[in-house]
DRENNULUM-458094 format. One record per residue (C-alpha): residue in one letter; y, z, x. Coordinates in steps of 0.25 Angstrom, whole numbers, plus 5000, padded with zeros to 4 digits. Layout:
A,Y,Z,X
...
//
This chain:
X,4965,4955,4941
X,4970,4969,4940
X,4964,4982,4948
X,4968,4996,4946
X,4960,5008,4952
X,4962,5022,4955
X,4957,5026,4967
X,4958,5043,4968
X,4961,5046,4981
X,4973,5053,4987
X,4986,5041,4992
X,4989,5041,5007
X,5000,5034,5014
X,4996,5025,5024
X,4999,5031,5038
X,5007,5024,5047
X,4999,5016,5058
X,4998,5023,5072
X,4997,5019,5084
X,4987,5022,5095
X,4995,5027,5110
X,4984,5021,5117
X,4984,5007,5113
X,4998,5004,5104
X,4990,4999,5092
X,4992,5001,5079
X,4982,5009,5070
X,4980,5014,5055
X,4976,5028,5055
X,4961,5032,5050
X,4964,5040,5041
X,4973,5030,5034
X,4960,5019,5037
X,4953,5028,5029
X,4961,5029,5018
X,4961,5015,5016
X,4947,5013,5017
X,4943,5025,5007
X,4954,5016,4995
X,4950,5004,4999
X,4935,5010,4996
X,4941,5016,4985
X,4944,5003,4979
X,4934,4997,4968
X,4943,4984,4964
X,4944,4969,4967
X,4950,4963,4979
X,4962,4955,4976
X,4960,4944,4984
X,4972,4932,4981
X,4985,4933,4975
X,4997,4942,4973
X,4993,4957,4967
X,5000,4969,4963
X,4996,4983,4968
X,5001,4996,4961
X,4997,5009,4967
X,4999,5023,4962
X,4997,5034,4970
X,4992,5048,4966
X,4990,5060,4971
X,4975,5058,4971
X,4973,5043,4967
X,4979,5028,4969
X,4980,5020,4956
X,4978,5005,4960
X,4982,4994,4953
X,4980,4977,4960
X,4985,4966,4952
X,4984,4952,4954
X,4999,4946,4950
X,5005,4933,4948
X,5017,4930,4955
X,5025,4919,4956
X,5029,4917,4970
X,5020,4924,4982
X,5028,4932,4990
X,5031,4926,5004
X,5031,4940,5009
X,5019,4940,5017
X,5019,4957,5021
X,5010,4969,5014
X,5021,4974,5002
X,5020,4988,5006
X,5024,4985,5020
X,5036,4979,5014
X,5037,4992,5005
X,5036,5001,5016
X,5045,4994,5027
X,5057,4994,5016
X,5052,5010,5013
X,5052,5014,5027
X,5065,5007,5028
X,5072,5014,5018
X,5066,5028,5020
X,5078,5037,5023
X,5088,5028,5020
X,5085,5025,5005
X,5077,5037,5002
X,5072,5049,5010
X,5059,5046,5013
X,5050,5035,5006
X,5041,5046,5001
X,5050,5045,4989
X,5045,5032,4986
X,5035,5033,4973
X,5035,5020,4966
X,5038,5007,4974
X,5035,4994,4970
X,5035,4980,4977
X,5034,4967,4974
X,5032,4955,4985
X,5040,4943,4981
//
């Protein structure tokens, strides 16, 4: 099954999580909750329920080009973490040292093997 959508609304980076003084936890911001409640609103295709998938996502000035695969793959991966938190602990790691500032990133690709 394949998936692709456009969904024309402005991209936003996810915020960092804060942390209330009061109590010590953790929380998503609400403007960031928000956002992420309006795309997943905004999304009009089928829930991918088994199985490995692909995602491609291209960002616009003013639109979000999505694409969800199902793939065959011939192992399954025995890492068991979200990819882009991989993605972005390697980014963040290499910010300064590798490139200025990760802001210059405008392709990446990953793959879980």
């Amino acid at each position: 099954m394949i998936h692709k959508q456009t969904i024309f609304i402005r991209p936003l980076a996810k915020v960092r999580p804060r942390v209330n003084t009061k109590t010590g936890c953790a929380y998503t911001p609400k403007a960031t909750r928000d956002y992420e409640k309006l795309l997943a609103s905004l999304y009009k295709g089928p829930k991918f329920t088994e199985g490995p998938i692909s995602v491609e996502l291209i960002y616009d000035i003013s639109k979000i080009e999505i694409t969800i695969e199902d793939v065959v793959v011939d192992t399954p991966s025995k890492l068991a973490g979200d990819i882009d938190n991989y993605a972005k602990s390697i980014l963040d790691a290499l910010n300064h040292v590798a490139f200025t500032d990760d802001k210059q990133v405008v392709n990446l690709k990953l793959e879980k093997k």
